[in-house]
C-alpha positions in Angstrom: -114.9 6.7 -7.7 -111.6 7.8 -6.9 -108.3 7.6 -9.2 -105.0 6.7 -7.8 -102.7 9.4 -7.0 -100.6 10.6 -10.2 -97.2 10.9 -9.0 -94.5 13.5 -10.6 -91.2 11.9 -9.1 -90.0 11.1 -5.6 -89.7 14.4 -4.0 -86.8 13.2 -1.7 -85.6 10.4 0.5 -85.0 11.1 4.2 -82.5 8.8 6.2 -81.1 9.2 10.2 -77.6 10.3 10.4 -74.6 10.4 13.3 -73.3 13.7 12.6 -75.0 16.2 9.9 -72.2 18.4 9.3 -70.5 15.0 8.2 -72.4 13.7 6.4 -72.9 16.8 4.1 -68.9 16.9 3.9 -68.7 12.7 3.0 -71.2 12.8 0.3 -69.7 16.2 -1.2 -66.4 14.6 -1.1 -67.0 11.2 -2.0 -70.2 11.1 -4.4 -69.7 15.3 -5.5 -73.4 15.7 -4.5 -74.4 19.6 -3.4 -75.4 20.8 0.1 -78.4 22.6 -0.6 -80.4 23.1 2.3 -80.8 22.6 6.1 -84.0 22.8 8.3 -83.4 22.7 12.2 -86.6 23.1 14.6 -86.7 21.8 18.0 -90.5 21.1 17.8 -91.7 18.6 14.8 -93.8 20.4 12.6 -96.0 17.6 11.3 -97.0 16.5 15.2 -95.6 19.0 17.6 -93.8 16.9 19.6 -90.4 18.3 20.7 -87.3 17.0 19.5 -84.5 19.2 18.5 -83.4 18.0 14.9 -81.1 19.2 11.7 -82.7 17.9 8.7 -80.0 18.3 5.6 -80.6 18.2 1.8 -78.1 16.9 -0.9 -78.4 17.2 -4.7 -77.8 14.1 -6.2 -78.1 15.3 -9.6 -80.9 14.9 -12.4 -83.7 16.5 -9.9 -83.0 13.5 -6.9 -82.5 14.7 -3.7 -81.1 12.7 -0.9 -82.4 14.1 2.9 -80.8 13.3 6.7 -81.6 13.7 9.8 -79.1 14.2 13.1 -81.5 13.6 16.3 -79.3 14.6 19.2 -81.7 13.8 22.0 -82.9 10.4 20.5 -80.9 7.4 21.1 -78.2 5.9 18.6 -79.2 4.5 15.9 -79.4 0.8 15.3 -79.7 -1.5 12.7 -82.8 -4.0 12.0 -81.1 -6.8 13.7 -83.0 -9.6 11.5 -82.4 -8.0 8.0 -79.1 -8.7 6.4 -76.8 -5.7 5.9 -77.4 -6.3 2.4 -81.0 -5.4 1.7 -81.6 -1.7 2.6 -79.3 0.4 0.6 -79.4 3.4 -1.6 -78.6 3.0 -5.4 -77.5 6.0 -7.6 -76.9 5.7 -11.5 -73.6 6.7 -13.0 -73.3 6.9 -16.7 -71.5 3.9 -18.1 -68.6 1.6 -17.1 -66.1 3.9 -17.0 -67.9 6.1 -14.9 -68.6 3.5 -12.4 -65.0 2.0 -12.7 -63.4 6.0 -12.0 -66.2 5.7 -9.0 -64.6 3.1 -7.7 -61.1 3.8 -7.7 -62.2 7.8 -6.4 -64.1 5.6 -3.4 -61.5 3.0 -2.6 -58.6 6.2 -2.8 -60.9 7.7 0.1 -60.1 4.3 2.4 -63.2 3.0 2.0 -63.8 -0.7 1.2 -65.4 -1.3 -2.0 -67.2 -4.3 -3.0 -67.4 -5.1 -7.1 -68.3 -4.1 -9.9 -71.1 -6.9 -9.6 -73.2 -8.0 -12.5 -76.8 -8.0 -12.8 -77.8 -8.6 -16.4 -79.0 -5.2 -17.2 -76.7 -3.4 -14.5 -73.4 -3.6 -12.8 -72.7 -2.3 -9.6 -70.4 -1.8 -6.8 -71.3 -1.2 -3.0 -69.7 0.8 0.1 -71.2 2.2 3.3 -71.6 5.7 4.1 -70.4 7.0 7.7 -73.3 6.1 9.4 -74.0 2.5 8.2 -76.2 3.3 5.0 -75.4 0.8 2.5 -74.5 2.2 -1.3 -74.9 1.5 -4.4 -73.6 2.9 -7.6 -75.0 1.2 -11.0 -74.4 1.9 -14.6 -77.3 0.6 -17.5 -75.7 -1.9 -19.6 -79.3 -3.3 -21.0 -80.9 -3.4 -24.4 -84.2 -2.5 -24.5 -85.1 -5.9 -25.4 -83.9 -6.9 -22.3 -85.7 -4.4 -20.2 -88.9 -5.0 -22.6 -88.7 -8.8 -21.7 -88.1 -8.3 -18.1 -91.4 -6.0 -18.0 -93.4 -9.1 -19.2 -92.0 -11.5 -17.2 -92.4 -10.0 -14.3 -96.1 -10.4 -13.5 -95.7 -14.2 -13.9 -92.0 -14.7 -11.8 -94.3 -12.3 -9.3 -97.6 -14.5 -9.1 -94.7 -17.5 -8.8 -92.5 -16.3 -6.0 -96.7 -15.5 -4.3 -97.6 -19.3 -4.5 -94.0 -21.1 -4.0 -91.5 -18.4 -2.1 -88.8 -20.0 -4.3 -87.0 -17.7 -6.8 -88.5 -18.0 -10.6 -85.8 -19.0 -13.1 -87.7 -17.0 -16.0 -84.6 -14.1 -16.1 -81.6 -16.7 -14.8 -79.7 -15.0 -17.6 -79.4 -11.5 -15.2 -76.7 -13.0 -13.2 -74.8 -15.3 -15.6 -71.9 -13.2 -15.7 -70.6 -13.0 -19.5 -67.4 -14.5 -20.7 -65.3 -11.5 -21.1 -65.8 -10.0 -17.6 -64.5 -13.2 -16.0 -61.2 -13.2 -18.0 -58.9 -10.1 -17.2 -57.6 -10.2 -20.5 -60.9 -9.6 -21.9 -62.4 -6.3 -22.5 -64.3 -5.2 -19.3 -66.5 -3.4 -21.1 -68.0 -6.4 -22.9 
């Protein structure tokens, strides 16, 4: 008998881009991630077929690496039309609320449209899209570890329940119930 594979960490993510040399530039610029390495063949080494492609590398700090690939001869890329634009995005974690907050104004400074902070019970976020239609996400922790112990137990059982009905369990409702202080400017944002 076998044993399932014993993973170390995700080795790198690899999207499609428009323009490599841009992309490197936007995510130095607006998320201070680090150029680190470029591979450009015109034959693909896993199957041999040919197809002239720069494949980038970015440090995202903490040992994450984000990946791209320009495809010159390949036609423009598209979106799945019947997925919202909302679904497939990339998160990154910034330190607290204030990080995020600074994130923020840095983005929106840049002319990009910024959408939050958003709260998720254990997170907040804010989105944006990169130049090629990847959507973003930037999230700081704001959980207790009771919070993240009690959403490890529940979710087997709001699992099993979305399996038999496809209707969303109400086991964590609190995650979305934005808290008092947030909603009144007045109030502390970091409450």
């Amino acid at each position: 008998m076998t044993a399932p594979v014993k993973l170390e960490r995700i080795h790198h993510v690899a999207y499609r881009c428009k323009d490599a040399k841009q992309t490197a530039d936007w995510y130095a610029d607006v998320l201070g991630m680090t150029f680190t390495t470029a591979f450009a063949e015109d034959h693909v080494p896993s199957t041999g077929e040919y197809d002239p492609y720069m494949h980038i590398f970015l440090d995202c700090g903490g040992g994450n690496v984000i990946a791209f690939f320009e495809l010159p001869n390949q036609p423009e890329m598209g979106k799945d039309p019947n997925t919202p634009a909302w679904v497939q995005h990339i998160a990154f974690e910034v330190a607290d609320l204030d990080a995020l907050l600074a994130a923020k104004a840095h983005i929106e400074a840049q002319g990009i449209d910024v959408l939050g902070p958003t709260f998720h019970g254990i997170f907040r976020s804010i989105y944006f899209f990169d130049p090629n239609g990847h959507r973003l996400e930037l999230a700081c922790n704001i959980g207790t570890p009771q919070q993240y112990d009690d959403l490890r137990s529940l979710a087997p059982m709001m699992l099993e329940e979305w399996n038999e009905t496809k209707r969303a369990p109400r086991h964590a409702d609190w995650l979305h119930k934005e808290p008092l202080a947030w909603l009144h400017p007045e109030a502390d944002p970091k409450a």
